[in-house]
DOSE-7116 format. One record per residue (C-alpha): residue number from 1; residue in one letter; chain; x, y, z. Coordinates in Angstrom, 1 decimal, decimal comma. Layout:
# residues N
NODE  NUM  A  A  X  Y  Z
...
END
This chain:
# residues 448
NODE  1  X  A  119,6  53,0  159,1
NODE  2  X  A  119,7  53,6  162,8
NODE  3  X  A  117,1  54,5  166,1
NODE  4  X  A  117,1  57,5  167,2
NODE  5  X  A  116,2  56,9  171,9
NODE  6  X  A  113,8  59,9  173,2
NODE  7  X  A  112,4  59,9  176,8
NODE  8  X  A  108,6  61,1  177,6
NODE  9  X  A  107,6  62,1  180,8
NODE  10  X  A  103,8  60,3  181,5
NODE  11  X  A  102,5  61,4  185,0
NODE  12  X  A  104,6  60,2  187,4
NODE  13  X  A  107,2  57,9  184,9
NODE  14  X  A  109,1  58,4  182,6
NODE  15  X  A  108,9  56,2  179,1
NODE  16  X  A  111,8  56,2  176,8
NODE  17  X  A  110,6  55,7  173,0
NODE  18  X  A  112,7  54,6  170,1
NODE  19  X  A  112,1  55,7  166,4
NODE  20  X  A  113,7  53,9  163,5
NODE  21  X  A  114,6  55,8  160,4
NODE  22  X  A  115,5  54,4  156,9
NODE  23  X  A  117,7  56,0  154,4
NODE  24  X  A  117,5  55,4  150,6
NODE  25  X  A  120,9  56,8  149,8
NODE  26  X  A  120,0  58,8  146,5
NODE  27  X  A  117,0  60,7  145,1
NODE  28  X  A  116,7  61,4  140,8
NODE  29  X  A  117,3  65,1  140,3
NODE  30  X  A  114,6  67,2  139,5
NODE  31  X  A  113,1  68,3  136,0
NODE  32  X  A  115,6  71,4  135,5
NODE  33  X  A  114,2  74,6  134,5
NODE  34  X  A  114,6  76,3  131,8
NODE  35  X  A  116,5  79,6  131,2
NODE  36  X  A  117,2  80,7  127,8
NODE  37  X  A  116,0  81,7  124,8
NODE  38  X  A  113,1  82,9  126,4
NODE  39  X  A  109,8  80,9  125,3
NODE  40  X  A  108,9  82,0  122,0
NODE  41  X  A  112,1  83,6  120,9
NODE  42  X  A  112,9  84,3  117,0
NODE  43  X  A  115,8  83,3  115,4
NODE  44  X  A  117,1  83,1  111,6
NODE  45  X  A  117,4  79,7  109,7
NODE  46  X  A  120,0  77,7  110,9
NODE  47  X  A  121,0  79,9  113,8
NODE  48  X  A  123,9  78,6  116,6
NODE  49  X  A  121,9  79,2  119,5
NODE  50  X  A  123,0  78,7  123,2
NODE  51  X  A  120,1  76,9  125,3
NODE  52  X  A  120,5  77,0  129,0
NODE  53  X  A  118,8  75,7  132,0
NODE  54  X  A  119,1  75,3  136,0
NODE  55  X  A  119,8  72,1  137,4
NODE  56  X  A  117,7  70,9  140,5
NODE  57  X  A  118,0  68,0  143,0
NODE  58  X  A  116,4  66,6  146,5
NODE  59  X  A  119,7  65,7  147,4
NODE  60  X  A  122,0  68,9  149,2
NODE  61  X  A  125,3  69,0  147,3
NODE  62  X  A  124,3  66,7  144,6
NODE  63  X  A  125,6  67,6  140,9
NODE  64  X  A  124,4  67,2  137,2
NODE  65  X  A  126,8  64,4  135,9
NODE  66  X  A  125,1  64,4  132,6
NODE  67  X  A  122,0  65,9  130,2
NODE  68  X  A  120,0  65,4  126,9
NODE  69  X  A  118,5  68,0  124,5
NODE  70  X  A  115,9  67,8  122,3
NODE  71  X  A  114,4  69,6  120,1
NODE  72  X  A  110,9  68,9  117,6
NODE  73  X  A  109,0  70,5  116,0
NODE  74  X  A  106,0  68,6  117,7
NODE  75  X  A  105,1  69,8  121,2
NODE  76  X  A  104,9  66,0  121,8
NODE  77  X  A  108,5  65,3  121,0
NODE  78  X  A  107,4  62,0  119,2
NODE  79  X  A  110,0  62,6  116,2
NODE  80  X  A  113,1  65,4  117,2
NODE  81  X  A  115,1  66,9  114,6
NODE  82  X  A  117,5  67,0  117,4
NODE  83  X  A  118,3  65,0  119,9
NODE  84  X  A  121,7  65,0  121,7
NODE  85  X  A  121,1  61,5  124,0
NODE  86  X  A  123,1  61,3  127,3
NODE  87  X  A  125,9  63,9  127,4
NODE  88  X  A  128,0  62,9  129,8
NODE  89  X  A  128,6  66,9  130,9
NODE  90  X  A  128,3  68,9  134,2
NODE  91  X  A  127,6  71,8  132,0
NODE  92  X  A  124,6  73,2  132,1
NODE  93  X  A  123,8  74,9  128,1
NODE  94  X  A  124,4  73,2  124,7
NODE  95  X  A  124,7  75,0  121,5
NODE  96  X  A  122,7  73,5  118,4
NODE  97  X  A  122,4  75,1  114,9
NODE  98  X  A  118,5  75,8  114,3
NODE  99  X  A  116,9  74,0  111,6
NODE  100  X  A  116,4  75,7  108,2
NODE  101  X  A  112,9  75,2  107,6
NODE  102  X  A  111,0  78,9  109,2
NODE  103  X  A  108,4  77,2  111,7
NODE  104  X  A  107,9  76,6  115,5
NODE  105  X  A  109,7  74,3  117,2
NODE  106  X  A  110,1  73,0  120,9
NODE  107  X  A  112,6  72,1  123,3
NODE  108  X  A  113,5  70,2  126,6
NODE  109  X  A  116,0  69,2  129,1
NODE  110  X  A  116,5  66,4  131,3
NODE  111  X  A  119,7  65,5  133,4
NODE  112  X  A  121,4  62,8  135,4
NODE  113  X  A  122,7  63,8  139,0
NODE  114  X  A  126,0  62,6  140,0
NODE  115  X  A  125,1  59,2  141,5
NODE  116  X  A  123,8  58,7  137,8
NODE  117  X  A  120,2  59,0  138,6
NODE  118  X  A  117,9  60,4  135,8
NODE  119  X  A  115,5  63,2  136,1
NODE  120  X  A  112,2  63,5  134,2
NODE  121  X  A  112,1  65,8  130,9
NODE  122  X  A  111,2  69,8  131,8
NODE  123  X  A  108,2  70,9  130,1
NODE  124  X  A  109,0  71,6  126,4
NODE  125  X  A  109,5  75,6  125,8
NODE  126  X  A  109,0  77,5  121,8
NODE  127  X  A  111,6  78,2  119,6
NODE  128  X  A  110,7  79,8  116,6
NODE  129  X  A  112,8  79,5  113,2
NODE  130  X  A  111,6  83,0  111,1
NODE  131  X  A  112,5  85,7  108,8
NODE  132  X  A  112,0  89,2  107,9
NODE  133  X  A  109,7  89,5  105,0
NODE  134  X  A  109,3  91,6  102,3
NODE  135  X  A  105,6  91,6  101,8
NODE  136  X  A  105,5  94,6  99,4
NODE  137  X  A  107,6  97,4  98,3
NODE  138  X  A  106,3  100,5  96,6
NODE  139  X  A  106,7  103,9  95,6
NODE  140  X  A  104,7  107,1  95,1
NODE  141  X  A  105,7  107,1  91,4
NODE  142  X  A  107,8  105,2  89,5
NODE  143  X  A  108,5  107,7  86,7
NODE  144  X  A  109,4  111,2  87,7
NODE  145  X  A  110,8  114,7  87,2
NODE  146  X  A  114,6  114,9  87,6
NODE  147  X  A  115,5  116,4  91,0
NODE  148  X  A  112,2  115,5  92,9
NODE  149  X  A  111,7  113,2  95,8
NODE  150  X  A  110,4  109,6  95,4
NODE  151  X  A  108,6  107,9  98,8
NODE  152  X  A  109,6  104,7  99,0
NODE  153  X  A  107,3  102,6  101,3
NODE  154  X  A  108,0  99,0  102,5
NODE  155  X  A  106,2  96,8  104,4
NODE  156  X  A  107,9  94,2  106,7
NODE  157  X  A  106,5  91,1  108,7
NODE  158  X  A  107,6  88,0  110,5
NODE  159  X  A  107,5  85,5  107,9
NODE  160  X  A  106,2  82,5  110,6
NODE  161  X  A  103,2  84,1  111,5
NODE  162  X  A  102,8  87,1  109,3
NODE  163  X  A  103,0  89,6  112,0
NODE  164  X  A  104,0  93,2  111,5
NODE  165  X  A  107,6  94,3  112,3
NODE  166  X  A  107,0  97,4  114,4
NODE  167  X  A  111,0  97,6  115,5
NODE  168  X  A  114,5  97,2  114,6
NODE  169  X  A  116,7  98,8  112,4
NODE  170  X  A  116,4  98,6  108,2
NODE  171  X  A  117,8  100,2  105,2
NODE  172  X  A  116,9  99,6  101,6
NODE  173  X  A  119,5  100,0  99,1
NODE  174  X  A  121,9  102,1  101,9
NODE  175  X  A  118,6  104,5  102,4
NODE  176  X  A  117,6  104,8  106,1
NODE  177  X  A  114,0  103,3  106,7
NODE  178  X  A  111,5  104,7  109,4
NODE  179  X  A  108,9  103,0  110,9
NODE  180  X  A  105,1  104,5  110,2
NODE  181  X  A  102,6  102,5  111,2
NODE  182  X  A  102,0  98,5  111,5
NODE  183  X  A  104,5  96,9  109,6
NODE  184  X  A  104,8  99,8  106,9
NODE  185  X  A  108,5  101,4  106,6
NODE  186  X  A  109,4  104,5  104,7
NODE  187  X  A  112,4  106,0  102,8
NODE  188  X  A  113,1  108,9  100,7
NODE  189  X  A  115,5  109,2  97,4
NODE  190  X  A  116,2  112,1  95,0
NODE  191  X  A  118,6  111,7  91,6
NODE  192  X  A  119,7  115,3  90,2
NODE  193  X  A  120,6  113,3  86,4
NODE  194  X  A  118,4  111,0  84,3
NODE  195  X  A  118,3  107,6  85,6
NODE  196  X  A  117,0  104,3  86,7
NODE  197  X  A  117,2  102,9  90,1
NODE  198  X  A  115,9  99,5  91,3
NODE  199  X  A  115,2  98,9  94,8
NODE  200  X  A  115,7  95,5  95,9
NODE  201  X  A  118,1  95,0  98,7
NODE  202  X  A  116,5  95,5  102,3
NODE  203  X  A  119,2  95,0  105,6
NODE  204  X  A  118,5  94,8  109,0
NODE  205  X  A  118,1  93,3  112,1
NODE  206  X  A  115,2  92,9  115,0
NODE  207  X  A  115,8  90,9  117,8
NODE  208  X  A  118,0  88,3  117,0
NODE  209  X  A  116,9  88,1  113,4
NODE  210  X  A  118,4  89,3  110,4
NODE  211  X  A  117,9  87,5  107,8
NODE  212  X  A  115,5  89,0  105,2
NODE  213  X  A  113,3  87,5  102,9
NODE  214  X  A  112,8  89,6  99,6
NODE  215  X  A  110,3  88,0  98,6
NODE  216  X  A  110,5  88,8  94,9
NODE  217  X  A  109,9  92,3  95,6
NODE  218  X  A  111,7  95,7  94,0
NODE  219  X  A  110,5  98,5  92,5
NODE  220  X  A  112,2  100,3  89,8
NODE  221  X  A  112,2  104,4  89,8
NODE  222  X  A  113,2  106,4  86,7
NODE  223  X  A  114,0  109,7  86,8
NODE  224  X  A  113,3  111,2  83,7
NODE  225  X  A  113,0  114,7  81,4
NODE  226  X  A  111,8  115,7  78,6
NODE  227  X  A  113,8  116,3  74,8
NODE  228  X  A  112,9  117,5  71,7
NODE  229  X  A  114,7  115,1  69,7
NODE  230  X  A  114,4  116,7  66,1
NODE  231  X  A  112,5  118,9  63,8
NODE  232  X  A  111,8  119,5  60,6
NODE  233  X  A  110,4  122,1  58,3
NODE  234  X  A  107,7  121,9  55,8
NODE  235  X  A  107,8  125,2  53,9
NODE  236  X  A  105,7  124,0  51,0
NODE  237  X  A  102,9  123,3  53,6
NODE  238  X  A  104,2  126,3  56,1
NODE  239  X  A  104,3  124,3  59,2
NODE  240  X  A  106,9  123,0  61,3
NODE  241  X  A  107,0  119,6  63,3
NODE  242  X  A  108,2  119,1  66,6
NODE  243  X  A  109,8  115,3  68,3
NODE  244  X  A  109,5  114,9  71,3
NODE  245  X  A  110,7  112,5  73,6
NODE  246  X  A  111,5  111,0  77,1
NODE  247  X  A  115,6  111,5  77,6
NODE  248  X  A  115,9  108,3  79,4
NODE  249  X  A  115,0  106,1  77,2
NODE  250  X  A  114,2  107,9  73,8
NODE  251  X  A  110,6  106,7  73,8
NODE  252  X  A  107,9  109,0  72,3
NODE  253  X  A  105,7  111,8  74,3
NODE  254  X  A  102,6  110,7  73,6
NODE  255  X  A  100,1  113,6  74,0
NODE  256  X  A  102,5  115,8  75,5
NODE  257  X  A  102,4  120,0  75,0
NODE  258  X  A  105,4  121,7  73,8
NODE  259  X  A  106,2  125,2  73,3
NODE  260  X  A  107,4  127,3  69,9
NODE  261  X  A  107,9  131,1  69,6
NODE  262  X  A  105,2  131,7  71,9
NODE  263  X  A  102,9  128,7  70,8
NODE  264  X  A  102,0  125,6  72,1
NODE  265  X  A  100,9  122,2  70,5
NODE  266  X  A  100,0  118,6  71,7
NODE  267  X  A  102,1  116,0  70,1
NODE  268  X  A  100,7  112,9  68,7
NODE  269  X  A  100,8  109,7  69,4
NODE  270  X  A  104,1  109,5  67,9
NODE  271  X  A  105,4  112,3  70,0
NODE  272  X  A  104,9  114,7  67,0
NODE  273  X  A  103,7  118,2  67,9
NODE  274  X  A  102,8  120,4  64,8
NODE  275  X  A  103,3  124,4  64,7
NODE  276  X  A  101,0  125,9  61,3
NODE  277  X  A  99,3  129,0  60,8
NODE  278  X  A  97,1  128,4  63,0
NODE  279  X  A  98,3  128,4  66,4
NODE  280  X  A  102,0  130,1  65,4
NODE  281  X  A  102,0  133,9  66,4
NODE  282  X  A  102,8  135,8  63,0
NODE  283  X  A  105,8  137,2  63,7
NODE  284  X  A  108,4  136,1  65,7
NODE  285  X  A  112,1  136,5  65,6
NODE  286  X  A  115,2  134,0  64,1
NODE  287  X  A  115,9  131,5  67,3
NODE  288  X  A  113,6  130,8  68,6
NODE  289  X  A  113,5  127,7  71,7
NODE  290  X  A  111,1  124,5  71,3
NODE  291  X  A  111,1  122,8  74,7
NODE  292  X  A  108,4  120,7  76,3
NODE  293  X  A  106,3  121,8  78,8
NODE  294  X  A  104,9  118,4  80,2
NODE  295  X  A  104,0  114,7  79,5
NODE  296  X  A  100,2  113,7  79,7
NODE  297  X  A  101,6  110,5  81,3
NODE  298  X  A  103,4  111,1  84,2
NODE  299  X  A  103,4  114,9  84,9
NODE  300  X  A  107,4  115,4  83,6
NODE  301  X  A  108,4  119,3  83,0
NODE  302  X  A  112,2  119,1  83,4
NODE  303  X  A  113,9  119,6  80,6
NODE  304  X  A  116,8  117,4  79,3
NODE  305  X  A  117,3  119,1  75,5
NODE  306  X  A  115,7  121,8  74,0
NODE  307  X  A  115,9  122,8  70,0
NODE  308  X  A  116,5  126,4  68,8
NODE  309  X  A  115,0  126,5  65,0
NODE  310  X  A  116,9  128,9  63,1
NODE  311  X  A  113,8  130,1  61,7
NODE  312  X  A  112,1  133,5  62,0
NODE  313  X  A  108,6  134,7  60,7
NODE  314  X  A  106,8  137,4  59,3
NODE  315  X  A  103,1  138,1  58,3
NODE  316  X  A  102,5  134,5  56,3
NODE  317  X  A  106,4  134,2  55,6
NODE  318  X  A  108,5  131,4  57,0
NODE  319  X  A  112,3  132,6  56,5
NODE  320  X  A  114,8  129,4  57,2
NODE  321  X  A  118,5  130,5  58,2
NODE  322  X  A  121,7  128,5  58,5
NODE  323  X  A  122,7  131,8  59,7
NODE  324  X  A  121,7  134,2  62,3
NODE  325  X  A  119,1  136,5  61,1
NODE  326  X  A  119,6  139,9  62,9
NODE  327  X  A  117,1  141,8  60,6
NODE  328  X  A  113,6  140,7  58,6
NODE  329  X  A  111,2  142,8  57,1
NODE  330  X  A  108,7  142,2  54,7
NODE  331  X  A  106,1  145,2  53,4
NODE  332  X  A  104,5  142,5  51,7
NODE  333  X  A  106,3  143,5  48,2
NODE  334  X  A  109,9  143,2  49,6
NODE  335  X  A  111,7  141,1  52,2
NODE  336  X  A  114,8  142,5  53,7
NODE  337  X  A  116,9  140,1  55,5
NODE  338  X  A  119,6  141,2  57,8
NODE  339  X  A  122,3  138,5  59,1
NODE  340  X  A  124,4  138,7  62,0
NODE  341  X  A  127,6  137,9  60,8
NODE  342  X  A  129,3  138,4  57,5
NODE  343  X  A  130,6  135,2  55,6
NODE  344  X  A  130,9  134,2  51,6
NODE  345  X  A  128,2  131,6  51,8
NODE  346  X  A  124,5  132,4  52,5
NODE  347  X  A  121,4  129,8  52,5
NODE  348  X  A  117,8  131,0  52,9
NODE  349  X  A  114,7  129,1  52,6
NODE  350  X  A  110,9  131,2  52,3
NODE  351  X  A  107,5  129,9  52,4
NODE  352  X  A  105,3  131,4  50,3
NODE  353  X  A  101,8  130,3  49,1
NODE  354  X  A  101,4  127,7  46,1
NODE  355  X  A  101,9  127,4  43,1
NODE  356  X  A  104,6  129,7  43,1
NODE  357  X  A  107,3  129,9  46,7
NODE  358  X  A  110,4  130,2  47,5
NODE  359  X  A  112,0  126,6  47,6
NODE  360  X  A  115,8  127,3  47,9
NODE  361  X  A  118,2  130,0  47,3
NODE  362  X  A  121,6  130,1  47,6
NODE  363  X  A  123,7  133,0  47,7
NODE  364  X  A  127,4  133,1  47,3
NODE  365  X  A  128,7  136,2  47,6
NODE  366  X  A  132,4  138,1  47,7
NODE  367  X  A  133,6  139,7  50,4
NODE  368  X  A  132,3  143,3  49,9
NODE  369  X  A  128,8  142,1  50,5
NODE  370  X  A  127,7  144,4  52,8
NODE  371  X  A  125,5  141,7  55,2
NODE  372  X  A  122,4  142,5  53,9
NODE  373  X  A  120,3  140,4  50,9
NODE  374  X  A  117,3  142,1  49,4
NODE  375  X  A  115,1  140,1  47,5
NODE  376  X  A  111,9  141,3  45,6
NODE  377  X  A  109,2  140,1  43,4
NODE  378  X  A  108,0  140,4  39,7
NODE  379  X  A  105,0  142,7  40,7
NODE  380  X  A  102,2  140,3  40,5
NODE  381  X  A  103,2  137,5  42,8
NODE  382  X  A  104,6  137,0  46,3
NODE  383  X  A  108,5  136,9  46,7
NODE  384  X  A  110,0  134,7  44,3
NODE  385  X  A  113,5  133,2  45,0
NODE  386  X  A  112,6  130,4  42,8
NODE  387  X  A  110,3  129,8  40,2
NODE  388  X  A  108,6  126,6  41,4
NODE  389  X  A  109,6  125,0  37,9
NODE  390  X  A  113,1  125,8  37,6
NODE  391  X  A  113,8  124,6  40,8
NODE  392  X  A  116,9  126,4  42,7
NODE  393  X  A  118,5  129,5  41,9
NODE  394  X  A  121,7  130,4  42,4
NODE  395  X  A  123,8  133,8  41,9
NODE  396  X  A  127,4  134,0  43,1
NODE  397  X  A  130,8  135,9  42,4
NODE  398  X  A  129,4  139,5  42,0
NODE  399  X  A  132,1  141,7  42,2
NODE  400  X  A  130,2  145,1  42,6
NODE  401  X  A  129,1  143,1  46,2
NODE  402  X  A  125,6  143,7  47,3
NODE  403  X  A  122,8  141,9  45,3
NODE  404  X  A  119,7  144,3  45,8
NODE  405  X  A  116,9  142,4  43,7
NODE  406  X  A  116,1  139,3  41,6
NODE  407  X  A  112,9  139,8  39,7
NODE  408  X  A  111,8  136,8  36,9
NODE  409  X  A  108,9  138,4  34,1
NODE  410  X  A  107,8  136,6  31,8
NODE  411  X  A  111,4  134,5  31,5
NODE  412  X  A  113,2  137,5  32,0
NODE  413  X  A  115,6  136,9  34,7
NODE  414  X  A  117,0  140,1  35,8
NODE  415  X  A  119,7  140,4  38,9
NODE  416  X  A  120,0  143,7  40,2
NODE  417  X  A  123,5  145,0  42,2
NODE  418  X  A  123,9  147,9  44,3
NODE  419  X  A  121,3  149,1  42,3
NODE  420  X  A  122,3  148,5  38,9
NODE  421  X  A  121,7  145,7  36,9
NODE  422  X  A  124,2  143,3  35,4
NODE  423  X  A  128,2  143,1  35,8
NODE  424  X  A  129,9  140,2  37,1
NODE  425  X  A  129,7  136,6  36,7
NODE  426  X  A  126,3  135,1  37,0
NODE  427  X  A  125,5  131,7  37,5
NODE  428  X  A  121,9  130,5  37,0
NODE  429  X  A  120,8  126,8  38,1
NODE  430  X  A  118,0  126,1  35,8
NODE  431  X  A  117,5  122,0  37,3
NODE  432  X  A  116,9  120,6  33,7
NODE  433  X  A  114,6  123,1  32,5
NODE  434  X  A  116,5  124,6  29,8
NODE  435  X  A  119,1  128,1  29,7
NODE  436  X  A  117,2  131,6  29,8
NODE  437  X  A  117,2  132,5  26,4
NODE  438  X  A  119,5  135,7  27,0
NODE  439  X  A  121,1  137,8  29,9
NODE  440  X  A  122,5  141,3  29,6
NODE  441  X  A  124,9  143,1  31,3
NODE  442  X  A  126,7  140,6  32,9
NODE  443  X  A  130,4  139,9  32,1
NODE  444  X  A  130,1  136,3  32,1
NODE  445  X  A  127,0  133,6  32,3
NODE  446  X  A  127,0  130,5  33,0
NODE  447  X  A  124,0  127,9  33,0
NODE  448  X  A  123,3  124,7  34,2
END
């Protein structure tokens, strides 16, 4: 305290006035303001984050000796998850981990100067505790030719408040992800082999966040193809039956088309496609493909496995080879079969129409068979390899080489080679039915 002496001049005197002044000694600091985060900042669960602020004070020169942080998630501050009480510290930022809990929170400063006066609280600033969120995840078709492109399309918001991530940086399962519109995100993936992929791992970052919620989300992509599995042959019934299947996981082609020798049939419900009279072209050559041409399901044309049938055809006749056929003919009394390679054991199967077809015939011939096996019929009935109650019929170890005919009237069974009947062995498989009652010409017989 002390009194400041001034003088006044008043017309003709002068007065001399004194002023008394009173000093306090110390004024509380300020509320401090607040620098960072900036108000309404995002950052992942249980973040470290740096809060800073300015100090202030009345008093020139005078310091922050000490401060206290809180933080709540009240804008009132009536319960803080945090609060630091009096840090004795000139420092002016403290680092707190975030709470766990995604939601909005607040925070405030006050400080002490250096005489140990306390300032008020600065007004409380947002904080906000958040994640990345999956909220879907989806793709253009989940089942799908191999080699084609599947669009994979994400979208991502703030989990807090549900607002749409329009920036940043993502991937999903190492694929890059661009940013369409809103919150929706987009990548691309192509597989050149059958598989299944599952999507389910999004990384990223936006701001300070990076921590991603998945939400339960992921889409599976396979990428599939088509296989005929199997075949068979019904020769009796002249018709042939087609499998087909999905390669990835071997389950049937439900009302699928595949293609035959020219043909094409709808499977069934059990992926069975069948190829009769009706829809097979009547003449078409040994090996020919079966493939399938596409799924009803999901649109799927490649192809993972095709059959080749070693079957061939001509007019009404179904001719089943284990061996290439290189030559068939049929003038509708004779069948000429021609095979592409010579060896000592020869299997055919013929349709023919019932009662009496071809079941089986076996051939075994020597080695001056002359790749060429000529069967004919009795004069009054198709092409008869076997007589439907004798079951199979066999010939073998004919040493004059080429069989030219087999012919069965009424019992007689004659064999014809290189044009002549008889000589050599022949060997007759009469299933249970009894021995022809005689043979001619032939060195030896034998009967079973």
């Amino acid at each position: 305290m002390g009194v400041l002496y001034t003088t006044k001049k008043s017309g003709p005197y002068n007065v001399k006035f004194a002023y008394l002044t009173i000093s306090t000694g110390n004024t509380p600091p300020n509320a401090p303001t607040l620098d960072s985060p900036a108000d309404s900042d995002r950052f992942n669960p249980g973040a470290s984050v740096t809060f800073t602020w300015t100090f202030s004070d009345p008093d020139v020169g005078d310091s922050q000796s000490a401060y206290q942080f809180q933080l709540d998630d009240d804008c009132d501050f009536s319960s803080p998850v945090i609060d630091t009480g009096k840090v004795s510290s000139s420092s002016t930022s403290t680092t707190q981990a975030l709470p766990s809990t995604v939601g909005l929170y607040y925070w405030r400063v006050k400080t002490w100067d250096s005489q140990d006066a306390e300032g008020p609280y600065s007004s409380g600033r947002a904080v906000i505790v958040d994640r990345i969120l999956v909220y879907s995840l989806t793709a253009d078709d989940t089942r799908r030719d191999v080699g084609t492109t599947v669009t994979l399309t994400i979208h991502l918001h703030y989990e807090y408040d549900g607002a749409d991530i329009t920036s940043g940086s993502f991937t999903l399962n190492g694929l890059t992800l661009t940013h369409q519109t809103g919150g929706d995100w987009t990548a691309t993936d192509s597989k050149d082999a059958v598989q299944a992929v599952t999507y389910d791992s999004v990384s990223g970052s936006v701001g300070n966040l990076n921590t991603v919620n998945m939400n339960g989300k992921s889409v599976t992509v396979i990428w599939d193809a088509l296989k005929v599995a199997e075949y068979s042959v019904d020769l009796a019934q002249e018709k042939i039956l087609i499998h087909l299947q999905y390669a990835y996981d071997g389950s049937d082609v439900a009302g699928g088309t595949v293609s035959f020798a020219g043909a094409t049939a709808t499977t069934n419900s059990t992926g069975w496609a069948e190829f009769n009279s009706t829809n097979l072209p009547s003449d078409f050559d040994w090996g020919q493909t079966a493939y399938g041409v596409q799924d009803a399901l999901y649109g799927i044309t490649y192809k993972a496995q095709n059959q080749t049938l070693p079957l061939a055809k001509r007019a009404s006749r179904l001719v089943e080879s284990d061996v290439e056929i290189a030559s068939l003919t049929w003038d509708g009394n004779l069948l000429t079969v021609g095979f592409a390679e010579s060896q000592s054991l020869y299997t055919l199967k013929v349709s023919g129409p019932r009662p009496v077809y071809v079941l089986n015939a076996t051939y075994d011939l020597d080695s001056d068979y002359d790749g060429y096996l000529t069967l004919s019929h009795d004069g009054s009935r198709p092409i008869v390899m076997a007589w439907k109650s004798w079951g199979g019929l066999r010939v073998r170890g004919l040493t004059h080489g080429r069989l030219t005919s087999v012919t069965l009237v009424s019992q007689v069974l004659t064999v014809v080679v290189n044009g002549s009947a008889g000589s050599g062995t022949l060997y007759v498989d009469c299933t249970g039915w009894g021995a022809p009652q005689r043979t001619s010409g032939f060195d030896e017989a034998w009967y079973s």
